[in-house]
C-alpha positions in Angstrom: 94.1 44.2 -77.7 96.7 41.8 -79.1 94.0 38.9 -78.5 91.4 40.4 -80.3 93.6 41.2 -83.6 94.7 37.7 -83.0 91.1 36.3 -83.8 89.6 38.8 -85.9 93.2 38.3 -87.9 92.6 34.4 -87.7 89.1 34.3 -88.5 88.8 36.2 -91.7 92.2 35.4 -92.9 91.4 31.8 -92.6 87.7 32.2 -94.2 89.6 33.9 -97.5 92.0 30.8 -98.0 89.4 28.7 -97.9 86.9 30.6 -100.2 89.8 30.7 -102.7 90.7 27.0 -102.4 88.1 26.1 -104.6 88.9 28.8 -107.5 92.4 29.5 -107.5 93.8 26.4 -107.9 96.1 27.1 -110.8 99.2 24.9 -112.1 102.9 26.4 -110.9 105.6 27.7 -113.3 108.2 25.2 -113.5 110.7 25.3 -110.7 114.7 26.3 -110.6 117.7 25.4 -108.8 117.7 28.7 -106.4 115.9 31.6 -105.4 117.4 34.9 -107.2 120.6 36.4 -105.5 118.8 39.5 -104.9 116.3 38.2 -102.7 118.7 35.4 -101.4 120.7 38.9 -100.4 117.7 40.7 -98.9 116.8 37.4 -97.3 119.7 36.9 -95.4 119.7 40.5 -94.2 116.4 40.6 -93.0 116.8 36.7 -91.0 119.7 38.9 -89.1 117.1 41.5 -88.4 118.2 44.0 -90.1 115.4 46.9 -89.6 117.1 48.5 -92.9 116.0 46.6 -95.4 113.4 47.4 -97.7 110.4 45.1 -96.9 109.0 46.0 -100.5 112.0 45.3 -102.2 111.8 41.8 -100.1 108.3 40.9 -101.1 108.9 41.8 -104.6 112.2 40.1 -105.3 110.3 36.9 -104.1 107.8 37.3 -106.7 110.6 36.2 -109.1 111.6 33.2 -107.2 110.2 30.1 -108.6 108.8 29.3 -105.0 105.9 32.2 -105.8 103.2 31.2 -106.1 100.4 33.7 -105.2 96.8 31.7 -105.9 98.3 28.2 -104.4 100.7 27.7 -101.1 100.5 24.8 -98.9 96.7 25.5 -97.7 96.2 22.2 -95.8 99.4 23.5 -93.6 97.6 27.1 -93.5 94.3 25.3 -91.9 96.2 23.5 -89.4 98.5 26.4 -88.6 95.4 28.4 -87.8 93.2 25.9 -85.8 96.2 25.1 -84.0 96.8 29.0 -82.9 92.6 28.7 -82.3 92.7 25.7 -80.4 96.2 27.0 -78.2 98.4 24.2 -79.6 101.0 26.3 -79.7 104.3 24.1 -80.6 101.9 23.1 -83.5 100.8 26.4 -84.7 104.9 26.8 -85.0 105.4 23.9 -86.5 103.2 24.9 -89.4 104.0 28.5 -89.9 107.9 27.3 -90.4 107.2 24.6 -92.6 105.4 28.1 -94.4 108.3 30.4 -94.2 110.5 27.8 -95.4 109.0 28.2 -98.7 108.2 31.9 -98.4 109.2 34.1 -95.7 107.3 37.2 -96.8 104.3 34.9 -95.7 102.7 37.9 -93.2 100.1 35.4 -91.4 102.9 32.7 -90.6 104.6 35.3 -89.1 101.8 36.8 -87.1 100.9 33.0 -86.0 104.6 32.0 -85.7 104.6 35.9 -83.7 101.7 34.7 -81.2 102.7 31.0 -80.9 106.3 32.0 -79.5 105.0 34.5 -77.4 102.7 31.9 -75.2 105.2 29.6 -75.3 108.0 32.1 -73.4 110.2 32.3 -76.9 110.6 36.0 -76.1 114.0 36.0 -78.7 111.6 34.2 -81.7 108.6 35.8 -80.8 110.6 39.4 -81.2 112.0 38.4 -84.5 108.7 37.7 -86.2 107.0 40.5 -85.0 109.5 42.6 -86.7 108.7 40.7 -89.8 105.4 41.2 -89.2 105.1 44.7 -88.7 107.6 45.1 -91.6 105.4 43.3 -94.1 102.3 45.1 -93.3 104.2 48.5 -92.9 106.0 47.8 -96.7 102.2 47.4 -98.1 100.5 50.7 -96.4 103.9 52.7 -97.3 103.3 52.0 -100.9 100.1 54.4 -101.4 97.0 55.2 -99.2 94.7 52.6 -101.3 91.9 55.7 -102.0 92.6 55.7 -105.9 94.2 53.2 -108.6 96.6 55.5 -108.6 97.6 55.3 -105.2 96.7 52.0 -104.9 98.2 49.5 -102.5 101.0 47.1 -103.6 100.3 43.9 -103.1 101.7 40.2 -103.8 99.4 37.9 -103.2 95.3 38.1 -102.3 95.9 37.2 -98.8 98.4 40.7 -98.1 94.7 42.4 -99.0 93.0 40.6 -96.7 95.7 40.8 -94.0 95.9 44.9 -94.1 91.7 44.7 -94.1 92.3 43.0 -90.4 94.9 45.3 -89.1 93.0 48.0 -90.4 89.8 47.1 -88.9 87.8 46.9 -92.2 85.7 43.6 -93.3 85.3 42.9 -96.7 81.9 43.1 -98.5 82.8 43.5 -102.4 85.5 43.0 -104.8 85.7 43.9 -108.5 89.0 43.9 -111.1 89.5 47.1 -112.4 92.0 47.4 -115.5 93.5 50.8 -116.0 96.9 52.2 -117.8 97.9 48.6 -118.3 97.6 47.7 -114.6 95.4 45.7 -112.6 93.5 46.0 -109.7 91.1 44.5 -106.9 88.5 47.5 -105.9 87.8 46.6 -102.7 84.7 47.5 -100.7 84.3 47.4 -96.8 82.8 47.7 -93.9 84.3 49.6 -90.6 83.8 47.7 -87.6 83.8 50.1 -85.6 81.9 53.6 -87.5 80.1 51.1 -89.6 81.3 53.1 -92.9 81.5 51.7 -96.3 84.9 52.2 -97.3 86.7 51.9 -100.7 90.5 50.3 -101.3 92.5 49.9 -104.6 95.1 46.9 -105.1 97.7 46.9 -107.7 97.6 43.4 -108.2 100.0 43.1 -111.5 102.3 40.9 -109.8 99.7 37.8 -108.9 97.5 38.9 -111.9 100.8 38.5 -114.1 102.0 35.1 -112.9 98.1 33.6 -113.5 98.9 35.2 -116.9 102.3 33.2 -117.5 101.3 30.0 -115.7 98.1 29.8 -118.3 100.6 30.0 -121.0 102.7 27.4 -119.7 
């Protein structure tokens, strides 16, 4: 079961980054000294595996680190992270996803790769540790509404979180649109079951990416 969520996971996950290499490449805020001390706090918590910390809280205290960066990341590290995972080069598939999580450890696919790698390679300890962060994450985004309506719309940092849940939930993709509403944004997302074959419909409260596009524009 775990191997087919591995490459359904990899496989779409990996098809988004690239489709959005071409069109999200927007300039960085300017960076600081240090992440905040709230997320430093929550940071240091959740590395010691502490189950009671709000993975929410987490993601969203890293939105105001200056290492956020929601339409950019390190995607030539994200390509070889996944076709190392594809192609079983395990040690390398880790190698990437830390260089990732060393600039933003609410990254949910480094996780799940870094979760995977360490598993085939006997890291039982490591592998442990980022399935809890992976299981966190996702659990943080599906706790934060059921997605049917704007107004229960799921919270979301970063386009890849949408894509991620889509996997786990077993949906593909087939439409997007923005959707303003009460001075929020959102991605209405349509998609397919893969297993009834439905159409189903999911709201994203995007403010947080769609904000720092906003401010980077200004900059």
């Amino acid at each position: 079961m775990m191997g087919k969520l591995a490459g359904a996971l990899l496989t779409l996950v990996f098809s988004a980054s690239v489709g959005f290499a071409s069109t999200q490449d927007q300039p960085k805020p300017s960076a600081q000294d240090s992440p905040t001390p709230k997320y430093a706090a929550l940071l240091d918590r959740v590395k010691k595996s502490d189950a009671t910390v709000d993975f929410k809280e987490l993601r969203l205290a890293y939105t105001e680190t200056p290492d956020y960066s929601p339409y950019g990341g390190d995607r030539d590290t994200r390509q070889k992270m996944f076709a190392a995972l594809n192609a079983r080069e395990f040690d390398q598939a880790v190698e990437s996803a830390e260089k990732i999580l060393a600039k933003n450890f609410v990254e949910i696919n480094a996780h799940f790769v870094a979760y995977v790698a360490r598993r085939e390679l006997g890291h039982a300890e490591k592998s442990t540790f980022h399935k809890f962060m992976f299981d966190g994450l996702v659990k943080s985004i599906t706790g934060s509404g059921d997605g049917k309506t704007a107004e229960t719309a799921f919270v979301v940092i970063s386009t890849d979180e949408e894509y991620t849940l889509f996997n786990v939930l077993g949906l593909r993709p087939t439409g997007q649109a923005l959707v303003s509403q009460n001075g929020h944004s959102f991605d209405r997302m349509t998609a397919t079951d893969l297993k009834t074959t439905e159409t189903v419909v999911y709201f994203f409260n995007i403010d947080k990416p769609f904000n720092w596009l906003g401010q980077s524009l200004k900059k």
